[in-house]
C-alpha positions as CSV (number, residue, x, y, z in Angstrom):
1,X,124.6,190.5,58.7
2,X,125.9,191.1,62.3
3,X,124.1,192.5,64.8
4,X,122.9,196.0,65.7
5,X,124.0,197.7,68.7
6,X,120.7,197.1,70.2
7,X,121.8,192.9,70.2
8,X,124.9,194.0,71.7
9,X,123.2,193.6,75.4
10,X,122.3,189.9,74.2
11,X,125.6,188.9,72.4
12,X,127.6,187.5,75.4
13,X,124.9,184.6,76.9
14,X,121.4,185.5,75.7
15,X,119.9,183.2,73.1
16,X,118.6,186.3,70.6
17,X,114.8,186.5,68.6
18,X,114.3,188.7,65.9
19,X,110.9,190.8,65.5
20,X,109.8,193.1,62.9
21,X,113.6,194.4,62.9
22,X,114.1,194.9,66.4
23,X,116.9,192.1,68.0
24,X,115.5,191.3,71.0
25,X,116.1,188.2,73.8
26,X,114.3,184.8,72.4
27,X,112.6,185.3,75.8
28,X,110.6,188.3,74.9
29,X,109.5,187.1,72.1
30,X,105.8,187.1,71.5
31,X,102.7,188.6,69.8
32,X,99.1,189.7,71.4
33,X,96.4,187.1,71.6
34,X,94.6,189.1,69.5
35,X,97.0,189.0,66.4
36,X,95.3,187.4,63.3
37,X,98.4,185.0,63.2
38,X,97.0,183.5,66.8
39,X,93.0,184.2,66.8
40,X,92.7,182.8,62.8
41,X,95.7,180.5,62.5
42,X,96.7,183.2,59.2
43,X,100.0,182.5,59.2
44,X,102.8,181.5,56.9
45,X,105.9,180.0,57.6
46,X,109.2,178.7,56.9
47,X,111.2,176.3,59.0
48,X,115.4,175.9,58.4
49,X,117.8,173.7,59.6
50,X,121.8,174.2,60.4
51,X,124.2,172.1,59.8
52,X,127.6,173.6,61.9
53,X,125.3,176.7,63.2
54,X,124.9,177.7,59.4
55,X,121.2,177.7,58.0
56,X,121.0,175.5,54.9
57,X,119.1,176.0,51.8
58,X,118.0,179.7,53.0
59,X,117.5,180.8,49.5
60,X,114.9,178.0,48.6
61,X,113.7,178.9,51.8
62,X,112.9,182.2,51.3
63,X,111.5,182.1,47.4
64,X,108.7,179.4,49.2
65,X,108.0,182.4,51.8
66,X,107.8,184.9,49.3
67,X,105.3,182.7,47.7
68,X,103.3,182.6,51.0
69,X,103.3,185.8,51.4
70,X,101.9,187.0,48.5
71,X,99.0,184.3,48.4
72,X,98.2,185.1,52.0
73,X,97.7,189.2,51.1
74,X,100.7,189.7,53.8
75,X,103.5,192.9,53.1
76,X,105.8,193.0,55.6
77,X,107.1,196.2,54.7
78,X,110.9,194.5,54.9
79,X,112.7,192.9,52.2
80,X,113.7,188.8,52.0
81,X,117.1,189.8,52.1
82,X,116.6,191.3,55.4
83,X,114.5,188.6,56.8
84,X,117.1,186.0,55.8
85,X,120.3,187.6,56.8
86,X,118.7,188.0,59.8
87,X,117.8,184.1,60.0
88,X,121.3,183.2,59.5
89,X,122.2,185.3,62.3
90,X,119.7,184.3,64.8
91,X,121.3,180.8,63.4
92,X,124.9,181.6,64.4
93,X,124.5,183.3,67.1
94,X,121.8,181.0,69.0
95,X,124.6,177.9,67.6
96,X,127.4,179.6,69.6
97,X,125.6,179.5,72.9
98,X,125.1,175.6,72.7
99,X,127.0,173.7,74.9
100,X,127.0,170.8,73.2
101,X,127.1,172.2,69.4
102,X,124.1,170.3,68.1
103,X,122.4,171.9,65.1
104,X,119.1,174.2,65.7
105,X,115.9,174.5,63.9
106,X,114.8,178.0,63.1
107,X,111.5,179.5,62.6
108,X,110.6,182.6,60.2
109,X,106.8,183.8,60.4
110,X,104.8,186.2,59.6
111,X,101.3,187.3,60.3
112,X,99.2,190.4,59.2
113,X,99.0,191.8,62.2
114,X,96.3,192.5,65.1
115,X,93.0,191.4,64.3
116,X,90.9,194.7,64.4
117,X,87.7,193.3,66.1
118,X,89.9,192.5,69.0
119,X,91.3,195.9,68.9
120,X,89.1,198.5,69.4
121,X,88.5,197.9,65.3
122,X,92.4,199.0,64.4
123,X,94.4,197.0,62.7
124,X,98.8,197.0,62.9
125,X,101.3,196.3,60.5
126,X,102.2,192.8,60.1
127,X,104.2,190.9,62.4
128,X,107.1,189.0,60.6
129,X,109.4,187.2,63.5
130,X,112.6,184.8,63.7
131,X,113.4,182.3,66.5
132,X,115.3,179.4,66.9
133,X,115.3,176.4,69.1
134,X,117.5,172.7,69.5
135,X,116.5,170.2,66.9
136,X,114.7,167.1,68.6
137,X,116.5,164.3,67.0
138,X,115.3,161.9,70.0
139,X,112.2,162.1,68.0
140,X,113.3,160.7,65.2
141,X,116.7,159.2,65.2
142,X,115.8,155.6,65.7
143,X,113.7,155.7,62.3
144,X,116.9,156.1,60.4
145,X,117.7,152.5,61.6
146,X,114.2,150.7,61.8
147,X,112.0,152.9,59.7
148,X,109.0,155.4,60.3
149,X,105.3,153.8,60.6
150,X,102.7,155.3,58.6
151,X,99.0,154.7,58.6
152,X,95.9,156.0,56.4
153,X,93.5,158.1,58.0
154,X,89.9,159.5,56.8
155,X,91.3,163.0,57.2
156,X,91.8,164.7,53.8
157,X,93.8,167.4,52.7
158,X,92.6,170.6,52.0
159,X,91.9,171.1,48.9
160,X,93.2,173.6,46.9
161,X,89.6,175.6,46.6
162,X,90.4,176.7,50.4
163,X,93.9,177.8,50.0
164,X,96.5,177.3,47.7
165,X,98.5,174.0,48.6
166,X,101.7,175.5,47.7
167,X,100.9,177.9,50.7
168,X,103.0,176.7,53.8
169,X,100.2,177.7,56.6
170,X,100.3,177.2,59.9
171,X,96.6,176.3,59.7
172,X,96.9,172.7,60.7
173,X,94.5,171.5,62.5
174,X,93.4,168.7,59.8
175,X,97.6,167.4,60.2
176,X,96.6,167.0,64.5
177,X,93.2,165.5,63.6
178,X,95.1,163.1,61.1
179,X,98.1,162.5,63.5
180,X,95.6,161.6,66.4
181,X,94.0,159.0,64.3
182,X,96.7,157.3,63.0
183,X,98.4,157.1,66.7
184,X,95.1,155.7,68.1
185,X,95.5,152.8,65.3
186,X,99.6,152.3,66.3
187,X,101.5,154.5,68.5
188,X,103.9,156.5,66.9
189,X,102.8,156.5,63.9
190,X,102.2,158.7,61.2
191,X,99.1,160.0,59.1
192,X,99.6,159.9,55.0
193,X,97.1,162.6,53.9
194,X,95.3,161.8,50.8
195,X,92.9,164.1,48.7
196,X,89.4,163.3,48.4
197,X,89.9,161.9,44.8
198,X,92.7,159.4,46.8
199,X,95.4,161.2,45.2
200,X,98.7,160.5,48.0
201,X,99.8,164.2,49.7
202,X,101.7,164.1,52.2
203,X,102.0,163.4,56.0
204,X,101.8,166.3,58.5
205,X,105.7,167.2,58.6
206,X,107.0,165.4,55.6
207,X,106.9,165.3,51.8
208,X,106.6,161.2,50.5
209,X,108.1,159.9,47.7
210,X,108.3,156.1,46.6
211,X,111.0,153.8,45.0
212,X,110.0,151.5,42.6
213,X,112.8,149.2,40.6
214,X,115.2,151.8,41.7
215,X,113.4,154.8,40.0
216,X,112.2,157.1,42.6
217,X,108.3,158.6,41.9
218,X,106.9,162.0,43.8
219,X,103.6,163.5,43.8
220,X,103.1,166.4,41.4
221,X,102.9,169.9,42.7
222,X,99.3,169.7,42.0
223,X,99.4,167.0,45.2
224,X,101.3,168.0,47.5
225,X,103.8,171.2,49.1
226,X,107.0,171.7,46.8
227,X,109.4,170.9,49.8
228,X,112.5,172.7,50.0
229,X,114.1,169.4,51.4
230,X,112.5,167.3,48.8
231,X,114.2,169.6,46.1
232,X,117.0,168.3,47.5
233,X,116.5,165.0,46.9
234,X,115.9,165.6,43.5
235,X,119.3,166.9,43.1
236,X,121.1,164.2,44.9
237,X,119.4,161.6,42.7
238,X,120.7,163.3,39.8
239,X,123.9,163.4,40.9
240,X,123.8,159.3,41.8
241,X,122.2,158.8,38.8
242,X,119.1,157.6,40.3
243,X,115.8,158.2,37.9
244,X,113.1,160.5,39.4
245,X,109.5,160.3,38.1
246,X,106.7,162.5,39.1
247,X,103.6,161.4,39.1
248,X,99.5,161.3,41.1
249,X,100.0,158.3,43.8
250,X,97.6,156.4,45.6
251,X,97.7,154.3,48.5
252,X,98.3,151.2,46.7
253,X,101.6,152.4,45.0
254,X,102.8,153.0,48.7
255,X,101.6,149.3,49.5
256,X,103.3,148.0,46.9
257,X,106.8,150.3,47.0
258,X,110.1,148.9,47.6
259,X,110.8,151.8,49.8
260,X,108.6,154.7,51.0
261,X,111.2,157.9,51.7
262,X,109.9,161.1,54.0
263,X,111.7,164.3,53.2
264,X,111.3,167.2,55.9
265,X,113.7,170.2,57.2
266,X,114.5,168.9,60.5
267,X,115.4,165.2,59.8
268,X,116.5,165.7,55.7
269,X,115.6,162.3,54.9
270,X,113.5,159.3,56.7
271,X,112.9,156.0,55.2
272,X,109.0,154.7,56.2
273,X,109.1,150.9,56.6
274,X,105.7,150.0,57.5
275,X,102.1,150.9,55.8
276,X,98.9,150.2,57.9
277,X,100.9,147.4,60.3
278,X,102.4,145.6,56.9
279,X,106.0,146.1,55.7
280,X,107.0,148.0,52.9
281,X,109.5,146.1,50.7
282,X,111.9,143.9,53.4
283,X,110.2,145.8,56.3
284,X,113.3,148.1,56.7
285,X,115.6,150.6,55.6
286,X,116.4,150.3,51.8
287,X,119.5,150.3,49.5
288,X,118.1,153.8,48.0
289,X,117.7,155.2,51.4
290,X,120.9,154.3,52.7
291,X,122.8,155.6,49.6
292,X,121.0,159.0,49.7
293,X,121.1,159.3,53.1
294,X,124.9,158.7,52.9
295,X,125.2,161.4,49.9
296,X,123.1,164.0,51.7
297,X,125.5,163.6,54.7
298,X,128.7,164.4,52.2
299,X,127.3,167.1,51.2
300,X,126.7,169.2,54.3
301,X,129.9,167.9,55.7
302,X,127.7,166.0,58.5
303,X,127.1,162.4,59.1
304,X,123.3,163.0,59.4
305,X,122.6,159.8,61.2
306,X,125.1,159.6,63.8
307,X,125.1,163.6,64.7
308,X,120.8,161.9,65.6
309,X,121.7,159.1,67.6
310,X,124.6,160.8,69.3
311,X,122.2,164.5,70.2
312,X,119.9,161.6,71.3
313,X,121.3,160.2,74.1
314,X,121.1,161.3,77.3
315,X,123.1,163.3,79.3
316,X,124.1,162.7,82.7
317,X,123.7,165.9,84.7
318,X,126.7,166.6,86.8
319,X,126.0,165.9,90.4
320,X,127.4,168.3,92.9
321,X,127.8,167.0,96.8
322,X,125.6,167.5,99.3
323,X,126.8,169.2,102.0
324,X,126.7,167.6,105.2
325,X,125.4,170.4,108.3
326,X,127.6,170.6,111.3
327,X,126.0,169.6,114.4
328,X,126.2,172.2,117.2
């Protein structure tokens, strides 16, 4: 898709946004307070990644957000075709404008509209939007090499009776009530979600899987969110002829894991090397890890874990001189 002559204005320096078809500058990008999306959270989502400005795994991407579409009630009178190819060139065209190259993260989301109590009682056609931004990886390139923390929290998941988990919401405030508590217990960390029966979820931005004598185990889909990234996985591990199980966990099979692995968009693949201030296996990055990790990086033609710690580091801004004033 390229864009319309209405981007045309944006195409030389502008970082571009997409809203309900209409190209516009990332700038002006933004909905009323009032829309349902901000007032009741009722919003669904999907979150890619690029790898060389190119948006990766876009059609897993948008079969999930079809899926949250139609258990959320939302029609946003355009097709996924549209929404996508319209992703991809937010992607590329956003990618372009880096200076310094480094892959973007980029957000599709859709909301039904205005709410109509805080309009006058009229509602709007749904809002479905597409921006991108420059993937973080000073948050999480260091856990490639030492491992993520996690820690278990009272906060549950939601169960299924309030909205179905393979809905990707952005109604999250149980993730930021679990997040909170697990970085009062150790900073940094990060909160494994359970169900109320103690069945293992997930944590707030990642999918969990274990490896246990080299057989990798995942939480059903009755657990947890199918995540696009954990898919994956699942594919790499075939091709490495690594076994994959899928199965209820509880927090004693992540005590007792040789490795814990995090799957999520943004960072592909994490390995977790502590549980509740104790290690997990040798208390560091696994064999299992490492190899996928390695394979994953193959495959998108990007060495994952260096592309972090290089994006990481900081830059030295360019200092100009001062100039001195002449003296009368």
């Amino acid at each position: 898709m390229s864009l319309s002559n209405e981007a045309d204005a944006y195409a030389v320096a502008t970082e571009i946004a997409w809203l309900n078809g209409a190209w516009i500058s990332s700038g002006d990008l933004s909905i009323p307070v009032g829309d349902a999306g901000f007032v009741l959270g009722a919003t669904v989502t999907e979150q890619l990644r690029t790898f060389g400005g190119r948006v990766f795994l876009a059609n897993l991407h948008a079969a999930r957000f079809r899926d949250s579409l139609a258990c959320a009630g939302i029609d946003p009178g355009l097709s996924l075709e549209t929404i996508f190819a319209a992703a991809a060139t937010v992607a590329s065209h956003n990618h372009a404008l880096g200076v310094l190259q480094d892959d973007l993260g980029v957000i599709v989301f859709a909301t039904p509209g205005n709410l109509p109590s805080q309009h006058q009682g009229r509602a709007s056609q749904p809002r479905v939007a597409i921006h991108s931004f420059p993937l973080a990886f000073s948050t999480w390139a260091n856990a490639y090499r030492n491992g993520a923390a996690l820690r278990s929290v009272s906060i549950c998941q939601v169960p299924d009776t309030c909205w179905p988990l393979q809905m990707k919401c952005r109604s999250r405030m149980h993730y930021v009530l679990a997040d909170t508590m697990a970085r009062s217990l150790e900073p940094a960390a990060r909160a494994v979600l359970c169900h109320a029966d103690g069945r293992v979820s997930e944590t707030s931005t990642a999918n969990i899987a274990i490896v246990r004598r080299g057989t990798i185990i995942t939480p059903p889909s009755t657990d947890a969110l199918a995540g696009v990234s954990l898919r994956y996985l699942k594919q790499l591990s075939a091709s490495l002829g690594i076994s994959w199980q899928e199965h209820s966990l509880r927090s004693e099979d992540l005590a007792s894991a040789d490795e814990i692995l995090l799957t999520s968009t943004p960072s592909c693949l994490l390995p977790a090397t502590r549980l509740d201030g104790r290690p997990i296996g040798l208390g560091q990055p696994g064999p299992i890890a490492e190899q996928l990790l390695a394979a994953w990086s193959s495959s998108v033609g990007v060495d994952i874990v260096r592309q972090a710690f290089e994006a990481a580091q900081p830059t030295v801004p360019s200092v100009s001189p001062v100039p001195t004033a002449r003296l009368a």
